[in-house]
N, C-alpha and C positions, 0 to 999 in steps of 0.2 A: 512679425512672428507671433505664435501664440501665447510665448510666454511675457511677450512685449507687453503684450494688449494687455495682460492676467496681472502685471506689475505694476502699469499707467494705472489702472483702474484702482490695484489698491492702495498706489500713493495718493492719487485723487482724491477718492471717501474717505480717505481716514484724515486727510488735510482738512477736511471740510466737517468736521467733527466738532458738537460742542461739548466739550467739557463739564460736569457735573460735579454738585458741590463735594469736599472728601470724603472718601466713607475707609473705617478703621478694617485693613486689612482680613481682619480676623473676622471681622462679621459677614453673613452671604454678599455676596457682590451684586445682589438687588433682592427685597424684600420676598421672602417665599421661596428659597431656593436652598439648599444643604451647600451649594458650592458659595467658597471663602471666596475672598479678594485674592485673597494670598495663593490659594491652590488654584484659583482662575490665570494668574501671572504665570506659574510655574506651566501649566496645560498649554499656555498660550506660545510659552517659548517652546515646545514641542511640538506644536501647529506652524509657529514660524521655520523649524527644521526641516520640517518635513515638504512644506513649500517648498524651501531653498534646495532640499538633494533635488528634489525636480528640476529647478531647474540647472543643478549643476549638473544631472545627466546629459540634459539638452547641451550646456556648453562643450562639456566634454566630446559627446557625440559630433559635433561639428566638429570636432577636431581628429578625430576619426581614435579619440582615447576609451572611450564608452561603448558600450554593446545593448545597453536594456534601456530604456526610456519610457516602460510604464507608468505613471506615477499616481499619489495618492492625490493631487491636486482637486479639492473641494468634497475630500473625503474626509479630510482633519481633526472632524468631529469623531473620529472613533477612539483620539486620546481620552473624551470621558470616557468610555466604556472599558476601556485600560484602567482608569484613575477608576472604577467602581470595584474592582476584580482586585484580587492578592495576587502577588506575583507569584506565587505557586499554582496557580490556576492552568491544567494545562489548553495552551492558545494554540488553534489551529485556525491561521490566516489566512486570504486571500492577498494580491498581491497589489489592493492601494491600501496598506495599513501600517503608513510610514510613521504616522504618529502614535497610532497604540503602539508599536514598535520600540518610538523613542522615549513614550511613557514608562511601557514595563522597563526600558534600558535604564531608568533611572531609581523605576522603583527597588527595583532591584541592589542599589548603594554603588554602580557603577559613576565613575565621571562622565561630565554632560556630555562630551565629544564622544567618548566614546561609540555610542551607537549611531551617530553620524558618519564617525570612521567606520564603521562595519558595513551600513551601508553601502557609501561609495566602496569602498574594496568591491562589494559586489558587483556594482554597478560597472566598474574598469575589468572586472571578472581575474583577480587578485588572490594567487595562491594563498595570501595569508589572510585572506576573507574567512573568518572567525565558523562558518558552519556549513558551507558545500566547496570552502578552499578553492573558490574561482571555475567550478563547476556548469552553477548558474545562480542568476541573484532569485534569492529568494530571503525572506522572514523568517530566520530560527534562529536559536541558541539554548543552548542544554543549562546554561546559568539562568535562563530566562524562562524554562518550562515553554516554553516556544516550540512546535514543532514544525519542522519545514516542511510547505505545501508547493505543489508547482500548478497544482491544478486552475485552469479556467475556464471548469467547466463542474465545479462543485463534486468531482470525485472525492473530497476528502469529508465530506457529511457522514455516509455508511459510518468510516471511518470514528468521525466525533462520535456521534453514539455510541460507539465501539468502547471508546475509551470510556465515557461513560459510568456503560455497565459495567465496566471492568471495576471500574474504583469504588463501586458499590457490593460488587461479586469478591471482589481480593477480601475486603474488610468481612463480609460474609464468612470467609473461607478462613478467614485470619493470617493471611498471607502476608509476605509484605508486598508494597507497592510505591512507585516512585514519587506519586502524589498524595499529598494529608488526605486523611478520613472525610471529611468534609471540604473536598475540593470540589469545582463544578467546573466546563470544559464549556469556551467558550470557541464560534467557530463562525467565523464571518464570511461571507459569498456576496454575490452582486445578484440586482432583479434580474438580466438577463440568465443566468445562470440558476436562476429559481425554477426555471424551467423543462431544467436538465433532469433524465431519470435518475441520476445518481442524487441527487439534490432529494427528489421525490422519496427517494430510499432511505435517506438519511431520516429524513423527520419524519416518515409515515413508523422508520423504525424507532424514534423516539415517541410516538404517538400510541402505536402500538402497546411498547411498555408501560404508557403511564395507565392508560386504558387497562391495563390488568395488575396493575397497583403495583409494578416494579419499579421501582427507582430508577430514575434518568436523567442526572443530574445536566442538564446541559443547554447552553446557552447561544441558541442561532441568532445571529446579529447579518439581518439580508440589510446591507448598503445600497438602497438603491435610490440610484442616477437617473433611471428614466431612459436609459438608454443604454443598448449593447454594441457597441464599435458603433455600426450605423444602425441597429433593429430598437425604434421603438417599445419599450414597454408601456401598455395602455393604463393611464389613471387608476390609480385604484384597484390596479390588479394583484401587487403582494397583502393587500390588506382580503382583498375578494377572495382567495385560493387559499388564506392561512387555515390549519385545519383545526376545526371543536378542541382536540385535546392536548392542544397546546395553546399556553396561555400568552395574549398578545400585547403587546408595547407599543405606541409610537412617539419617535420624537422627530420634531425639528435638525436635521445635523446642519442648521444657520444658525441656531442656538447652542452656545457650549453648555449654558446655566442648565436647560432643561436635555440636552442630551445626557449630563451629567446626574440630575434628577430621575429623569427614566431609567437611564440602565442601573441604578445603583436598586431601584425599584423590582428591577426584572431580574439583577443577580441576587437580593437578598428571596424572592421567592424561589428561587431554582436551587440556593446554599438549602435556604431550612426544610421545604416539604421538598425535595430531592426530584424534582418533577421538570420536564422541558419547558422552555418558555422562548419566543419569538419579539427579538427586538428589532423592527421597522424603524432603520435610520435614514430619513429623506434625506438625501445629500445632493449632489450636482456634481457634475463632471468639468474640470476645465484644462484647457489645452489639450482635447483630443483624448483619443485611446490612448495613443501613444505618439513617439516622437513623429513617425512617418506620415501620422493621421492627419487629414486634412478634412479641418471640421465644415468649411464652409460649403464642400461639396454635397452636403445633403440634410446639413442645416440653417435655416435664415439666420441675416442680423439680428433679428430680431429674438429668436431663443437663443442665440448665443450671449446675447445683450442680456438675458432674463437671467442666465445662470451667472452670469460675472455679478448680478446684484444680489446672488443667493451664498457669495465667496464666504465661508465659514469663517477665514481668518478677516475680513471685516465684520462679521458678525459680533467675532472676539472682543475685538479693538473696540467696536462700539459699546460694550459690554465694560471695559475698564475703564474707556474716558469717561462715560457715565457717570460711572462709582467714582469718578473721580482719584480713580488710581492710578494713571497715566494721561499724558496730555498725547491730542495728536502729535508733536513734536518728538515726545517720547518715545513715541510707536513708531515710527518713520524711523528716528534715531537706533530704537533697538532691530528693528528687520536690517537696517545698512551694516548696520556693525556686524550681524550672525551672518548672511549675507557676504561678505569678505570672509568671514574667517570658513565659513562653508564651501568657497571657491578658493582659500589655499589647502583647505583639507583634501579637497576635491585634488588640482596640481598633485600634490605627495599619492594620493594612491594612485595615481595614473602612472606613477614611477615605479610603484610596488610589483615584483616578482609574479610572473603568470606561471602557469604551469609549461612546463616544457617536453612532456614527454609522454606518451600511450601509457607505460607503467606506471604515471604519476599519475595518469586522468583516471588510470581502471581502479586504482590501489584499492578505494572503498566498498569495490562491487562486490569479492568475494574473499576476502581475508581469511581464509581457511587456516585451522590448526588441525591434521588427521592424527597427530600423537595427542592431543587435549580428547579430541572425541574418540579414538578409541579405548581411553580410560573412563572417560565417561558411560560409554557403552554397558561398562561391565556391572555397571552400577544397578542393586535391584533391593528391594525390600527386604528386610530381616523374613526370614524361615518362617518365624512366626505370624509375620502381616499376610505371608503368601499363603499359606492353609487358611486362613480368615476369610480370604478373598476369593479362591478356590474352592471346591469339595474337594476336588481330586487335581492332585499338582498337574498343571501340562504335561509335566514330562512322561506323567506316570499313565498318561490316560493313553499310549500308544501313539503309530499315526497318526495324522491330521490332514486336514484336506488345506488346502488355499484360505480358504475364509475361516476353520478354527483359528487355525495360524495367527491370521492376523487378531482376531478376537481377543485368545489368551496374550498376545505380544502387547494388545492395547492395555488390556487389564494388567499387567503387568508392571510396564509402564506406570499406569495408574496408581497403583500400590505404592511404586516409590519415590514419586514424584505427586505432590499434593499441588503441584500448578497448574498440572495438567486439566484440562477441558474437551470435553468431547460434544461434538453438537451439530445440527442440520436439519435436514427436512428426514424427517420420519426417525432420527437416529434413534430416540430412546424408550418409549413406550413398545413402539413394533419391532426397534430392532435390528433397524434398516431395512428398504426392501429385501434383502438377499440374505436378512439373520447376520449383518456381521459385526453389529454392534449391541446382540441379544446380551441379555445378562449386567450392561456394565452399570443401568440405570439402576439394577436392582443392588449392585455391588458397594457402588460408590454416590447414590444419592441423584438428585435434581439440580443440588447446586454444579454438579460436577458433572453432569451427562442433561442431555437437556433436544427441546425441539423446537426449532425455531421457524419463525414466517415464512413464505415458501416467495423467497426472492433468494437470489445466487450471490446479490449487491449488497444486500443484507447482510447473509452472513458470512462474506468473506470483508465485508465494515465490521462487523462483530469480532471476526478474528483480529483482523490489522489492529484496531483498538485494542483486545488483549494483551495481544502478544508486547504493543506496548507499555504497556501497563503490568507488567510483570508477571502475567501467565503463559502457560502455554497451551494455545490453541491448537487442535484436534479438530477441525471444522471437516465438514464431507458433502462434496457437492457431488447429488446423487447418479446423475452420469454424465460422461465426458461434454456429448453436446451440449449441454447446459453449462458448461462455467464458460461457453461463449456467450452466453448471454450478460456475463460480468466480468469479462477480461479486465478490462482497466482497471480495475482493482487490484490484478496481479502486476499489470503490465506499468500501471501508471505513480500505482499506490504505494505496493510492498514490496518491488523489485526496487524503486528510485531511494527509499527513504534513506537506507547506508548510502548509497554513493552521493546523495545531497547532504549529509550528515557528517560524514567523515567517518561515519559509523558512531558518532555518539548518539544516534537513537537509532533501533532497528524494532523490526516486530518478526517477533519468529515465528513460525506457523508449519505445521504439516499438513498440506490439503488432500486428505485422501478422494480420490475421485473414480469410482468403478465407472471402467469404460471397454473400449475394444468392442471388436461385433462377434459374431458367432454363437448367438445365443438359440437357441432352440427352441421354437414355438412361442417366437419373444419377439418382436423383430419392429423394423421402420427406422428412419434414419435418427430419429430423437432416442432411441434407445442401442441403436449399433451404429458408435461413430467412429470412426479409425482416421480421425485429422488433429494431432499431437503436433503441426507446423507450428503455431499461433503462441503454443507454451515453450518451445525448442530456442525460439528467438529470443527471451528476455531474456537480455544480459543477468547473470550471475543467479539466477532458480537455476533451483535441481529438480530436474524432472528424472524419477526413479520409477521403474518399470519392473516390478520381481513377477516369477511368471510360476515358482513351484514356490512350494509352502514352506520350506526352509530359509530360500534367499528371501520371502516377505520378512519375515518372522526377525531375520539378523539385517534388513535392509530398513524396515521399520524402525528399528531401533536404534541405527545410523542416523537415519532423520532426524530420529526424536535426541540424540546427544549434538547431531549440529545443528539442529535448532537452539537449545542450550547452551550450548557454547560458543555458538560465530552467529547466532540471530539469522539462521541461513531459513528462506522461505522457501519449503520440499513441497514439489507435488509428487503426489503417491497414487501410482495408475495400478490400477488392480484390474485384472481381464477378469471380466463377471462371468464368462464362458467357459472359464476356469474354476471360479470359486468353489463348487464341488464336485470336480472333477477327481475319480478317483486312481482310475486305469490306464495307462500309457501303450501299451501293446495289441492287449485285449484284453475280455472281457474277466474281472476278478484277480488281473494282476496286483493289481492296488499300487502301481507302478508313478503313481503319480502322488500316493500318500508322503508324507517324512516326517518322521517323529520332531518333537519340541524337545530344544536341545535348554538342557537347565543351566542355573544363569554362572555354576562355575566351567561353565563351557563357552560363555558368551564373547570370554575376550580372545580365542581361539576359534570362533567362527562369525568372527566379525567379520563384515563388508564394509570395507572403502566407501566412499562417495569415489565413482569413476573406477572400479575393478569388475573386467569382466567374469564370466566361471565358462572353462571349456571342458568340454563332454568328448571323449574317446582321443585315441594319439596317432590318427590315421596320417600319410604325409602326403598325398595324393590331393585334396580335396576338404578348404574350410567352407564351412556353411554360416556365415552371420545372421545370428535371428535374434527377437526376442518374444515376449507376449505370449500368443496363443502361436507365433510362427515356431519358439522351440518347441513343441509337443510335436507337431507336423516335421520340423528337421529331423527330430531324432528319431524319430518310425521309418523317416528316409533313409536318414544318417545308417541304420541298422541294418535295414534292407540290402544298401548297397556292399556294406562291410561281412555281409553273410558270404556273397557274390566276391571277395575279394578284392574291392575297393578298398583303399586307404582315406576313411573320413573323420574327421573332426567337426562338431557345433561349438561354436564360441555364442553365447549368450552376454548378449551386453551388460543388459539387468540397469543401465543408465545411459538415459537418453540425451541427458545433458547436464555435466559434462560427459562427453562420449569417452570410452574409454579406448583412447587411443593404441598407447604404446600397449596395452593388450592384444590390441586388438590387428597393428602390426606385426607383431611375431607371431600369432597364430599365422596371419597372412603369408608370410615369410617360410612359415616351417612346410607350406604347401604348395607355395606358387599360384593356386587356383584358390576364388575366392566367389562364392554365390551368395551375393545377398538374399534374404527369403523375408520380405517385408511387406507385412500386413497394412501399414498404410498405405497413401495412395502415392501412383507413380511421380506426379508431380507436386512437389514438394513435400515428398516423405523422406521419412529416416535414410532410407537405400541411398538418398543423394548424399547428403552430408555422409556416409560411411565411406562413398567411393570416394569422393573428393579427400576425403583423408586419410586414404590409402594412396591416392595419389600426391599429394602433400608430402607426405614421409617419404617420395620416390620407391615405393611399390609397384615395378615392373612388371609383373605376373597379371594373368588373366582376372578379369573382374569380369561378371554378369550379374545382372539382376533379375527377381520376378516379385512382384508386387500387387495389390489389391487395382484395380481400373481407379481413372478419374470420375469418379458417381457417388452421390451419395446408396446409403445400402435400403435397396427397399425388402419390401414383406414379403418374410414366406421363402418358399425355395429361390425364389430367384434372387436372393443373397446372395447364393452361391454361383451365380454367373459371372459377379464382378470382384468378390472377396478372392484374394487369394487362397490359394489349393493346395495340397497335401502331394496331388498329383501333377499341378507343375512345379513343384519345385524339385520333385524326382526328376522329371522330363530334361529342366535347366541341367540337375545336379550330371546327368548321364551328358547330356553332349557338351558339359566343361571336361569329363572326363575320358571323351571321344570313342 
């Protein structure tokens, strides 16, 4: 076995060790180097740790007690880079960094077992695993400024930059924030994963900043092995690909002295000039990817031979016999001993309590409080900040179209919350393209309204960092088809963080994203997308859909109080086909204006998260829409009710969670039920609505009419495939026979 070979090898070399005359603890543990004797012993036992959970995964796992068997094996060297950093430093890991792990666990004033116990809990996937509670093993702990990653694929870079600028931006703002004024965020990946666009994101977005003299305090540490499961990384390629503006490092990770050396080198540059820096730590891989890996399939003896002579923890060992601070004898004796007590640690949490239930596994997804945030809700800046910010109150300036609405509800916002952030591609000089973030730049500054590089990975890493970091982001991804281009940052980043957390770290975020099609003299599928599937499915996002200018205005404000208070990450879908829409009927009704209701009216036209709004009390016929589909129901809805029809439009206003037991008694009060859904037949809204009218045992007729399966092309022939005004009449009449 692999871990045979990885164990012979280092009782072998280190038996075979000659010992060096003594050298006084306190002095470096070889001439020319910052690291002691004494801190080289303590490092080393955190190297031997972190061996040993490896392979107590493996033992485990043979015995069918274990689930994960990635490990940090010939990574060890990342305890210097731990030992260079404060334990306030906030650490965003990849998943071999078993020893910076056990390093921060110590520096921290925890007991030594401790973070070996945490570990294995993970590892057995052990309800009382200290930070995703038997979820999945990952590297975190909120006593440890540790935040948990799952990513391997370097999704969590955007991310580190994020945090970042945040801890540079809060002290700007004079905020508070969870990490000291001169912290720096360290964030480790592998070279295969160097390669990943989100990786690219990350530090082209700290390259970026330093390139225009913003502060970016942060600290990439690419681990690379030389190889990804079986992919080759070529020679010389992280050092080839690092970019001008960021400043570069390498060390040896066979060297603890000089691993220890260099990073302490590259975190005092990134603490004082506030700038990114790139530590290249050559390490080696051993015993496979992982436990299933089977190296010899695509590797010779012979580089497998090369890496066993590059084992970090002989590196160590030769390092102390040297100095004459341990004998071979001694090393063997201290690896047997931790070794036993690492494999009865091991036993006891394969005994420890797993999770046993759907409600115990969900608990952290969405922890909702609706009576916390609709107090919050109500919450607005003193009279007098609101005139400051204002000329003329919302309230006072009449009607409002869709995008006022949302404008003055941002600045509003804005006024009484100093955390708040607003940012994206085009938001603050022009305004957004559609005008709906005109004015806030001039309102509330540069620090707080702002425009950022045109990547979607960017800045939705820009948000997640905030929002962990104790603001609250306002980010806008300019239209819907576009934040596919950086899903996993929703899907992978800021939906997983609570539920691997326990919820001791979240990032809250409102992503306002103008989307939907129907735009006029506008058109092609990058700018008219009606495919909301993709965002519907991440466990515990709210995807909020307001469609007239009142429910934005009080559904905005919902997001932005649970955001606030449950760390709840809101996407906020605005139909741009709407935004100044004025007329509902015809022409100069103004039927589609609604005044801005002021803020001692706010806790009396609050909106839920998950409360639909229904339009007429017809008992004949519900019409389920939402978007640009309720403008079209209700010209229907009206038509038919002229005629004698009894119709009702029930308006979601939220796409997830859907609002069910609403959305069942409308159903109920009618018998007949016509979805009218703008996205597309397959795998649109319309599905999930029937299926949960069917769920709730809803016997009554259901139809549907929906947008085709196409993307939306140019020009009038949009309208061949979007859904119609005109079928949904057609449907509404032969449900009514």
């Amino acid at each position: 076995m692999a871990r045979d070979i990885v164990e012979t090898n280092f009782t072998e070399t280190v038996a075979a060790l000659r010992p060096g005359a003594p050298r006084d603890p306190a002095l470096p543990v070889r001439e020319g180097s910052a690291l002691t004797g004494a801190r080289c012993l303590e490092l080393f036992d955190f190297q031997l740790g972190s061996r040993l959970l490896d392979i107590a995964a493996r033992v485990l796992k043979e015995r069918g007690q274990a689930f994960y068997t990635i490990g940090s094996a010939g990574h060890e060297s990342n305890a210097a880079v731990a030992a260079a950093l404060r334990p306030t430093d906030p650490a965003l890991l990849h998943y071999r960094s078993g020893a910076f792990y056990l390093t921060r666990s110590a520096q921290a004033g925890r007991p030594p077992e401790a973070g070996l116990r945490d570990v294995l809990l993970g590892i057995t996937a052990s309800a009382e695993e200290p930070i995703a509670g038997g979820r999945h093993k990952v590297f975190g702990h909120p006593d440890l400024a540790i935040v948990p990653m799952t990513s391997t694929i370097a999704s969590h870079l955007p991310r580190a930059t994020g945090v970042a600028f945040a801890i540079e931006r809060a002290r700007k703002l004079g905020l508070p924030s969870p990490w000291p004024a001169d912290a720096i965020v360290v964030c480790s990946y592998g070279d295969a994963s160097a390669n990943h666009a989100s990786a690219l994101t990350g530090v082209n977005s700290a390259a970026y900043a330093a390139y225009q003299g913003l502060p970016a305090p942060v600290l990439f540490v690419c681990e690379d092995n030389g190889i990804g499961i079986s992919v080759r990384t070529p020679s010389g390629w992280i050092e080839a690909a690092r970019h001008p503006q960021i400043a570069y490092f390498t060390a040896d990770g066979h060297d603890l002295a000089e691993a220890y050396d260099v990073a302490c080198q590259a975190a005092e540059l990134v603490r004082t000039r506030r700038r990114p820096a790139l530590l290249h730590l050559r390490t080696v891989r051993l015993m496979g990817h992982a436990g299933s890996d089977v190296e010899s399939a695509y590797r010779s003896p012979r580089e497998i031979a090369a890496g066993l002579a590059r084992d970090p923890l002989i590196g160590t060992a030769r390092l102390l016999v040297e100095a004459g601070l341990l004998t071979p004898e001694e090393v063997l004796a201290r690896y047997e001993a931790l070794r036993a007590r690492v494999l009865e640690l091991a036993d006891e949490a394969a005994g420890r309590p797993k999770l046993t239930s759907a409600i115990q596994v969900m608990a952290p997804l969405a922890p909702r409080r609706p009576d916390a945030v609709a107090a919050e809700v109500a919450r607005a800046a003193p009279e007098e900040r609101r005139r400051e910010v204002f000329a003329r109150l919302p309230e006072e300036e009449g009607p409002l179209t869709l995008a006022q609405s949302i404008n003055r509800t941002l600045a509003d916002a804005m006024a009484a919350d100093p955390s708040i952030v607003a940012f994206g591609e085009d938001v603050a000089r022009k305004g957004g393209v559609y005008g709906v973030t005109r004015g806030l730049l001039r309102r509330f500054g540069a620090g707080r309204v702002f425009d950022t590089l045109l990547d979607e990975q960017a800045i939705l890493g820009l948000a997640l960092g905030s929002g962990l970091s104790g603001l609250l982001p306002v980010p806008e991804i300019q239209y819907l088809a576009y934040i596919h281009n950086a899903l996993d940052q929703i899907r992978g980043e800021a939906s997983t963080l609570r539920f691997f957390s326990q919820g001791a770290y979240r990032n809250p975020m409102v992503v306002r994203v103008p989307g939907y099609a129907y735009q006029k003299g506008f058109g092609g599928h990058f700018h008219n997308d009606d495919s909301v599937a993709a965002l519907r499915d991440i466990p515990g996002v709210v995807v909020a859909s307001p469609a007239r200018p009142d429910d934005a205005a009080a559904m905005l404000r919902t997001c932005l109080a649970a955001a606030r208070v449950d760390g709840e990450v809101c996407i906020f879908l605005e139909p741009i086909a709407l935004y100044h829409t004025r007329d509902l009927f015809e022409d100069g009704d103004n039927g589609w204006l609604a005044p801005y209701q002021p803020p001692s009216r706010w806790a009396e036209t609050h909106v839920p998260i998950g409360r639909a709004r229904t339009y007429g009390d017809g008992r004949e016929l519900t019409i389920v829409t939402f978007g640009n589909g309720l403008r079209m129901s209700l010209r229907v809805a009206v038509r038919l009710t002229a005629e004698g029809y009894g119709c009702r439009v029930l308006d979601l206003r939220w796409l997830s969670p859907l609002p069910v037991a609403d959305l069942v008694h409308a159903a109920e009060l009618t018998g007949r039920v016509l979805i009218a859904d703008e996205t597309r037949r397959s795998g649109g809204v319309s599905e999930s609505v029937a299926m949960a009218l069917i769920d709730a045992g809803f016997t009554g007729r259901i139809a549907r009419v929906t947008s085709s399966d196409s993307f939306v092309p140019l020009g009038a022939a949009a309208d061949l495939v979007l859904l119609s005004e005109a079928e949904i009449e057609e449907a509404a009449r032969k449900l009514l026979g």
